[in-house]
C-alpha positions as CSV (number, residue, x, y, z in Angstrom):
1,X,0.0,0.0,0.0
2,X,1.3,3.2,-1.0
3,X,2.2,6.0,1.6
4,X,-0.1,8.2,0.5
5,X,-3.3,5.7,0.5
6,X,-1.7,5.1,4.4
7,X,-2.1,8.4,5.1
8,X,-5.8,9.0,3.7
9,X,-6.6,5.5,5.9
10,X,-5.1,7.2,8.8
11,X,-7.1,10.2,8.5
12,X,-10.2,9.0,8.0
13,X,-9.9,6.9,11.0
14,X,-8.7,10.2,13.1
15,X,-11.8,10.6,15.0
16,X,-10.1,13.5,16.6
17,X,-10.2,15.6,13.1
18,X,-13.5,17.7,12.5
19,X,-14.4,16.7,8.9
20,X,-16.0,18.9,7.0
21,X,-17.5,18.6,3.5
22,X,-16.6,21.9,1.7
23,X,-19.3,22.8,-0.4
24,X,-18.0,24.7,-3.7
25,X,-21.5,25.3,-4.9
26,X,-24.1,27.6,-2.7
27,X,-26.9,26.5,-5.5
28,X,-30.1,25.9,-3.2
29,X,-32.6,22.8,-4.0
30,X,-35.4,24.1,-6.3
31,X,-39.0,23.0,-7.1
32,X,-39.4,22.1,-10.5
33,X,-42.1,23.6,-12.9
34,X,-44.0,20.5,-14.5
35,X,-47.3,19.9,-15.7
36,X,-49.1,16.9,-14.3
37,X,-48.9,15.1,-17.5
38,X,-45.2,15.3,-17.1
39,X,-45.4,14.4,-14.0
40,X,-47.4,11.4,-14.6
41,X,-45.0,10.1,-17.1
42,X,-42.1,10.2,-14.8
43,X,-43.8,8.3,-11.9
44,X,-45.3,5.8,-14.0
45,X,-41.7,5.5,-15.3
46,X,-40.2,4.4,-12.1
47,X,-43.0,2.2,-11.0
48,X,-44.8,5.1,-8.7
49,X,-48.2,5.6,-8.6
50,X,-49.3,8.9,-10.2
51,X,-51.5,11.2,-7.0
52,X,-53.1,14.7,-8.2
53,X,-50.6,17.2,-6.9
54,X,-47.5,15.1,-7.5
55,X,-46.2,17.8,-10.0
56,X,-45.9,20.6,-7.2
57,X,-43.6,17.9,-5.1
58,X,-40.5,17.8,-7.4
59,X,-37.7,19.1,-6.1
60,X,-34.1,19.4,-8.4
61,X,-30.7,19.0,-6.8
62,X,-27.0,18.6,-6.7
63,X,-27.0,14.7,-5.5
64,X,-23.4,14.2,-5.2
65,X,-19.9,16.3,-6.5
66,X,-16.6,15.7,-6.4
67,X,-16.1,17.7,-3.2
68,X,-14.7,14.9,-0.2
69,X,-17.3,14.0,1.6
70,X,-17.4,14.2,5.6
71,X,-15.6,10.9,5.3
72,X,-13.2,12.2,3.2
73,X,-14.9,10.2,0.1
74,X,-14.9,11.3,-3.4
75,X,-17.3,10.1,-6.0
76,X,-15.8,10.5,-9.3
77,X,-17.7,12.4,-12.3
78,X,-16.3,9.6,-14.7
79,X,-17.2,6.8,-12.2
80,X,-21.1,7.6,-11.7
81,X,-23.4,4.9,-12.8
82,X,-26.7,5.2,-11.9
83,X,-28.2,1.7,-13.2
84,X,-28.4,-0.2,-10.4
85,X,-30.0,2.3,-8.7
86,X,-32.7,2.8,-10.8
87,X,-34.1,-0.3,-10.5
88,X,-35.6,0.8,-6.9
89,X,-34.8,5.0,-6.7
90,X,-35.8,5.5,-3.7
91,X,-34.7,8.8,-1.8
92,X,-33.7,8.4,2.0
93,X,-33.4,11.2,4.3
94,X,-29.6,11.3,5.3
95,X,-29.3,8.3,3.7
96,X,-30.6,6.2,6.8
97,X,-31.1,2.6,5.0
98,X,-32.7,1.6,8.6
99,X,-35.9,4.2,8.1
100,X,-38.6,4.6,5.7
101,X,-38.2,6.8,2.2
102,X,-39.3,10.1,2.1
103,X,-39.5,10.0,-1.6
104,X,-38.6,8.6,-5.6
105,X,-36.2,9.8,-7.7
106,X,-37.6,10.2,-10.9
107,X,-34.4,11.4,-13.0
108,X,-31.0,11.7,-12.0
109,X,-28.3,12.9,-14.8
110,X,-24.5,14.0,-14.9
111,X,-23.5,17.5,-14.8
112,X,-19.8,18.4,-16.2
113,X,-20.6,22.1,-14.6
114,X,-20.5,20.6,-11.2
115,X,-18.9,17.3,-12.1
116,X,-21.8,15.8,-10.1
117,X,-25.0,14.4,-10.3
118,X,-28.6,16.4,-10.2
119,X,-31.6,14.9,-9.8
120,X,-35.6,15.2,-9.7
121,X,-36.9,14.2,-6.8
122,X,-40.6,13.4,-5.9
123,X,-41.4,13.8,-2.2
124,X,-44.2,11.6,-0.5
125,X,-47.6,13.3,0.6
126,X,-49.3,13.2,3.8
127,X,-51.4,10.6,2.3
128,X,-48.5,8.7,1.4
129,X,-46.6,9.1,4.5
130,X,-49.0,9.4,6.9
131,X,-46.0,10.5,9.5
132,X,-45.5,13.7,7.7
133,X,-41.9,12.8,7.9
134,X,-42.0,13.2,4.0
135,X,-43.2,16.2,3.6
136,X,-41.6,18.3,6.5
137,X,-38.3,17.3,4.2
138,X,-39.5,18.1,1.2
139,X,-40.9,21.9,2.5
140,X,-37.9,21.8,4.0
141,X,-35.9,20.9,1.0
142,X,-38.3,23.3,-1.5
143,X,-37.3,26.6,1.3
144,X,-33.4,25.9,0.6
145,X,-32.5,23.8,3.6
């Protein structure tokens, strides 16, 4: 093992270290404008069940850059594929495998300006999620948090 893949090792191990993601981009999430026929399509795409309203509950974002992650992580522009996900796009809120989605991805697609990944996002209701976890992340999400 090289001394510089050592050295990565040993930081990311250094629980003492406050890592911190830099964020080179200050873009917000942002609802997207789509008609419900539009909307329909997309859901109906991934295997979601079309609701009236859906359309007003697509949010776009920056999914991942190049930027090191808290970790110290890097997903490569180049190395993105997105197929295996998109057999079952579900979004989790921080990730958290062990909770239930907050919503579907209906498009993700790589962005040389960011060297990332954006993606439309579809949030679950109230009558979907009947915890209103959902949508207190997706109001959240659509007001910039």
């Amino acid at each position: 093992m090289s001394s510089q893949n050592e050295e990565l090792i040993k930081r990311k191990l250094d629980t003492t270290e406050k890592q911190v993601k830099p964020s080179p981009l200050k873009e917000r999430p942002r609802r997207v404008p789509m008609k419900p026929d539009e909307c329909k399509a997309l859901c109906e795409a991934t295997g979601l069940e079309y609701h009236t309203g859906y359309e007003g509950r697509v949010i776009e974002r920056i999914t991942t850059t190049e930027a090191p992650d808290r970790d110290g992580d890097i997903v490569r522009y180049d190395g993105i594929d997105n197929s295996e996900y998109r057999t079952e796009p579900v979004v989790l809120f921080a990730h958290d495998r062990g909770s239930i989605p907050v919503g579907r991805s209906l498009k993700e697609w790589k962005d040389k300006d960011i060297s990332g990944w954006r993606s439309w996002d579809i949030f679950a209701d109230n009558d979907s999620d009947p915890t209103g976890r959902s949508d207190l992340i997706f109001r959240m999400s659509a007001n910039g948090w």
